[in-house]
Backbone as numpy.savetxt, mean C-alpha at the origin, in Angstrom:
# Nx Ny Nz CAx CAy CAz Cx Cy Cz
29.02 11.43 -2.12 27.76 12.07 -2.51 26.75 11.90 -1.39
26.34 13.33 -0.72 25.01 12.75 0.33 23.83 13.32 -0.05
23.03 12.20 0.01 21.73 12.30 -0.30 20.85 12.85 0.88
19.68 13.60 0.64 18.53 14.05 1.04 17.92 13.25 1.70
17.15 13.22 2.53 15.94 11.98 3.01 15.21 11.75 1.68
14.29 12.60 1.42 13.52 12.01 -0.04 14.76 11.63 -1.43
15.47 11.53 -1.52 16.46 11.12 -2.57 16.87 10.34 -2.03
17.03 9.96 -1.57 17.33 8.57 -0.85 16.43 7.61 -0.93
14.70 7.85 -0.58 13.60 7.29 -0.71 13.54 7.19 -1.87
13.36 7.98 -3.15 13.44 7.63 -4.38 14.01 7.03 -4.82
15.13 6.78 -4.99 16.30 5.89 -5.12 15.73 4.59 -4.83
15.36 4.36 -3.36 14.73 2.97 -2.94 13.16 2.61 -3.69
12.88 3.72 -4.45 11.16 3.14 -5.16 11.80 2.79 -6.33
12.99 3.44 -6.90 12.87 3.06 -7.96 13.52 1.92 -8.50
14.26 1.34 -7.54 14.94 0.25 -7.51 13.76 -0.98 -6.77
13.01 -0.53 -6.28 11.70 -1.54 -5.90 11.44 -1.86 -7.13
10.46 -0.81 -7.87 9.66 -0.70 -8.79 10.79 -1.33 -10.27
11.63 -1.76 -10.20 12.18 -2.27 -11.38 11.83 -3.83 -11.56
11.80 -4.42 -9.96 11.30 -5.24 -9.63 10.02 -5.77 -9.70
9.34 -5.14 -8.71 7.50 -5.10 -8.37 6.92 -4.04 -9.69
6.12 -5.25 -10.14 5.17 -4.56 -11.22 3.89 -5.67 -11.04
2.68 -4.61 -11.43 1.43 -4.96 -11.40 0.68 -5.89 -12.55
0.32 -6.85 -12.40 -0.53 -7.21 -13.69 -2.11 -7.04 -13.52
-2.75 -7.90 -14.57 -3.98 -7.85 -13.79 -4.61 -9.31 -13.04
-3.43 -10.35 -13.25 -3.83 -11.44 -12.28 -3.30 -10.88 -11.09
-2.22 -10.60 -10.70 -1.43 -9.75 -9.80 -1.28 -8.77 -9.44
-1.90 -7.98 -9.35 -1.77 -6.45 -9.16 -0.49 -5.73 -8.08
-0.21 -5.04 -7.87 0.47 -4.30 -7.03 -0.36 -3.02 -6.18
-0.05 -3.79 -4.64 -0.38 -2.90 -3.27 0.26 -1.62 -3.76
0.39 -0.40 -3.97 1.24 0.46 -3.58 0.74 1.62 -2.31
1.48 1.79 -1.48 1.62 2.90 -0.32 2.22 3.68 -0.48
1.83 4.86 0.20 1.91 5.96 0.11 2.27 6.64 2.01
3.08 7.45 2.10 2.66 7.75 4.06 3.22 9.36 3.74
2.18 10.06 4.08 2.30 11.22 4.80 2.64 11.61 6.18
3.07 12.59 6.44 2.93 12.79 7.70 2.08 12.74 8.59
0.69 12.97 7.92 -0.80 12.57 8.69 -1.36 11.68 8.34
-1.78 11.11 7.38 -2.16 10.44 6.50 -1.24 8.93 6.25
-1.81 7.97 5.54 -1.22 6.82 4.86 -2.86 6.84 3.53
-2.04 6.32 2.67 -2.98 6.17 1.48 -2.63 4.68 0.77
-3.42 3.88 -0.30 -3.04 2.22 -0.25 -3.58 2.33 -1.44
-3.44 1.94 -2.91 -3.92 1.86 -3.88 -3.22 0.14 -4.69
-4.42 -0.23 -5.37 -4.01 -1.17 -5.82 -4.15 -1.32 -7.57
-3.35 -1.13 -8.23 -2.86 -0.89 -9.67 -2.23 -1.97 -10.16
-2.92 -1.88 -11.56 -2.81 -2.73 -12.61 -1.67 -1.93 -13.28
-0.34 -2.20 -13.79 0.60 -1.40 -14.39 0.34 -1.53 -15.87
0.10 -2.61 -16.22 -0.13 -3.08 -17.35 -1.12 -2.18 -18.01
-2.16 -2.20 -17.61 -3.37 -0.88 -18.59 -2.90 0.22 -18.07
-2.91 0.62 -16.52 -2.40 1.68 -16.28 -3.60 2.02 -15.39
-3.94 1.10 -14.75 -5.40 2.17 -14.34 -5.52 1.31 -12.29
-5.91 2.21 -11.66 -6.28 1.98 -10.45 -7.30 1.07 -9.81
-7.34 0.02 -9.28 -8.31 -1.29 -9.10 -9.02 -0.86 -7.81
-8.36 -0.33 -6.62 -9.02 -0.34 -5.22 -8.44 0.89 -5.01
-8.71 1.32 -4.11 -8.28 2.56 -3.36 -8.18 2.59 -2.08
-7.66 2.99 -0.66 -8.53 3.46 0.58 -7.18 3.99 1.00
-7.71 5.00 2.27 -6.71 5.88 3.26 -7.60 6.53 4.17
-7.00 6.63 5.13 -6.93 7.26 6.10 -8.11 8.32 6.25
-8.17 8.55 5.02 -9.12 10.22 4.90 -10.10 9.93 4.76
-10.81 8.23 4.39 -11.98 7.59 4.17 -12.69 7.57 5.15
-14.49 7.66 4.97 -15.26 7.81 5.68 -15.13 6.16 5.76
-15.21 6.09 7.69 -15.42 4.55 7.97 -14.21 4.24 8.59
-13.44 4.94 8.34 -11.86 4.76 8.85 -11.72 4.94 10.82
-11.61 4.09 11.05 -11.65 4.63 12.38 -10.10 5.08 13.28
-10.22 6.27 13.81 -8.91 7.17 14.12 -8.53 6.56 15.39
-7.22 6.06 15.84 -6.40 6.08 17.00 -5.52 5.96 16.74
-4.25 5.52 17.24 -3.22 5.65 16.71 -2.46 5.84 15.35
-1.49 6.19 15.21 -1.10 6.19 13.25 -1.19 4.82 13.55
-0.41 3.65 14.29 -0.35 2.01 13.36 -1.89 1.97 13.43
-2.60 1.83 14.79 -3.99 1.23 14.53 -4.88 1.94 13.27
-4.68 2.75 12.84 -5.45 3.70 11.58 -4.57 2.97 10.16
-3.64 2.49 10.48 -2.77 2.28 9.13 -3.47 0.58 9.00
-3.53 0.16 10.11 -4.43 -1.32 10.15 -5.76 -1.11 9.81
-6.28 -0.48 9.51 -7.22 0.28 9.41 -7.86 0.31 8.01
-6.34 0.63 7.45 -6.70 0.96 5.99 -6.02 -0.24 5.16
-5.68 -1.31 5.42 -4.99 -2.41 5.52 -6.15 -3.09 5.51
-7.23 -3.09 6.37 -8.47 -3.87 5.97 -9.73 -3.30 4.92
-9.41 -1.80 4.89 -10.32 -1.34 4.10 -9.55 -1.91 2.53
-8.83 -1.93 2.59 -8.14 -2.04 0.96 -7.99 -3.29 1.03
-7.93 -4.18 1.74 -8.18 -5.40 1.21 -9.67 -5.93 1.09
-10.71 -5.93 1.65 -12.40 -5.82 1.78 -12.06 -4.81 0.55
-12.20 -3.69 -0.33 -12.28 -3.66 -1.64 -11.84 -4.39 -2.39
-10.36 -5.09 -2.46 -9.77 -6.05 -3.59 -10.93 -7.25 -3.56
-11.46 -7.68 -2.38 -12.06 -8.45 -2.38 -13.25 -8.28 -2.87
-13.75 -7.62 -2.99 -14.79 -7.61 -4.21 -14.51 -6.91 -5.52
-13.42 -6.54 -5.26 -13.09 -6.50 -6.73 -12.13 -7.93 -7.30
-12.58 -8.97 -6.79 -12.60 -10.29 -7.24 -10.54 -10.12 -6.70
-9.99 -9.64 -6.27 -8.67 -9.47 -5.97 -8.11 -10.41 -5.01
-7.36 -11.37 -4.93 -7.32 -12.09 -3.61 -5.98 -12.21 -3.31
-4.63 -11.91 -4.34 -3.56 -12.17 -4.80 -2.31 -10.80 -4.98
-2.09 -10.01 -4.39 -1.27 -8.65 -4.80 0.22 -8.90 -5.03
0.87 -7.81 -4.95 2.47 -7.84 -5.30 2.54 -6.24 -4.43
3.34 -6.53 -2.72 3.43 -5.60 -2.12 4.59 -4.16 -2.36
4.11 -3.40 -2.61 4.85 -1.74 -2.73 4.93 -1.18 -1.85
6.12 -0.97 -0.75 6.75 -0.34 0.02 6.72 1.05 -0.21
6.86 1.46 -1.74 7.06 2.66 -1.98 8.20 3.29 -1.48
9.55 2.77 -0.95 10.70 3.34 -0.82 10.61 3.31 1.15
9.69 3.28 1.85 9.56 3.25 3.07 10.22 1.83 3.31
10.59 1.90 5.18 10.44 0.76 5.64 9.72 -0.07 5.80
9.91 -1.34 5.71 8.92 -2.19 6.19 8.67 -2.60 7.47
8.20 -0.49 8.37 8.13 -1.07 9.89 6.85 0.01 9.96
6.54 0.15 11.62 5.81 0.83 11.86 4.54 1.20 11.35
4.25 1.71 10.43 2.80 2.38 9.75 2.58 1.37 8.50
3.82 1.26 7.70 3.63 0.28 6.46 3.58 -0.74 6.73
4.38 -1.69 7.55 4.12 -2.99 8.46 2.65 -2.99 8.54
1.74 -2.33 9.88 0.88 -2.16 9.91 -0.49 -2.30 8.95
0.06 -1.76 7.88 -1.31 -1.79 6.43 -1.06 -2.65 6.69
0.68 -3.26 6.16 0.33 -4.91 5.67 0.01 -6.44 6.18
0.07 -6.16 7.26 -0.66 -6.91 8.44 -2.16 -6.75 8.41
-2.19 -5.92 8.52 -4.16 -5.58 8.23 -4.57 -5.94 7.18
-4.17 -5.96 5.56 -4.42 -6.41 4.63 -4.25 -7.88 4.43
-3.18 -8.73 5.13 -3.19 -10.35 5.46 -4.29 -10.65 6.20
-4.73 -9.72 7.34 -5.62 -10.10 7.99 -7.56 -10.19 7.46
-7.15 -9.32 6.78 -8.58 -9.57 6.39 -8.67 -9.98 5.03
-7.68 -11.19 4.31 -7.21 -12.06 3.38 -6.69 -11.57 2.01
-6.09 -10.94 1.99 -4.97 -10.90 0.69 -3.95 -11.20 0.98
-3.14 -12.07 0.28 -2.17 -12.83 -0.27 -1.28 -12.12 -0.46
-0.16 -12.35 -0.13 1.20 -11.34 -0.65 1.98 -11.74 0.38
């Protein structure tokens, strides 16, 4: 059986996600990567509802490279958890590697102190 690039990626979220789930002591990072874009949301699974937000497309975001922009948004989304009292996540790959652009958030989000 050969799989698609995105069926293949699905396959890998959904076998994440059986795993990684959000509470609200714990929430879950989840990422997102476009081809232009990266997007970072941080969700409570449990109510169902969205805690932080940031990407790429945010005013404040500053543009150079995709990693340096993905570090970028790696500190913007963690500086929101952090005042949204957040200090603690549960990281979502979202079916990507853990290199290049997603690495990147998550380095930027250690760096400017969330836990995970």
């Amino acid at each position: 059986m050969s799989l698609n690039k995105s069926e293949r990626r699905q396959r890998i979220k959904f076998r994440i996600r059986k795993i990684v789930s959000g509470t609200a002591a714990m929430p879950r990072l989840s990422v997102f990567r476009s081809n232009k874009e990266i997007y970072a949301q941080i969700i409570d699974d449990v109510n169902g509802v969205t805690l932080a937000a940031a990407s790429s497309r945010d005013k404040g975001i500053t543009k150079g490279t995709n990693i340096e922009t993905a570090a970028a948004v790696g500190k913007a989304i963690a500086e929101a958890a952090l005042k949204a009292g957040i200090d603690t996540i549960a990281f979502d790959r979202g079916g990507y590697l853990y290199h290049g652009r997603v690495k990147s958030l998550a380095e930027g989000a250690r760096e400017a102190g969330l836990k995970f």
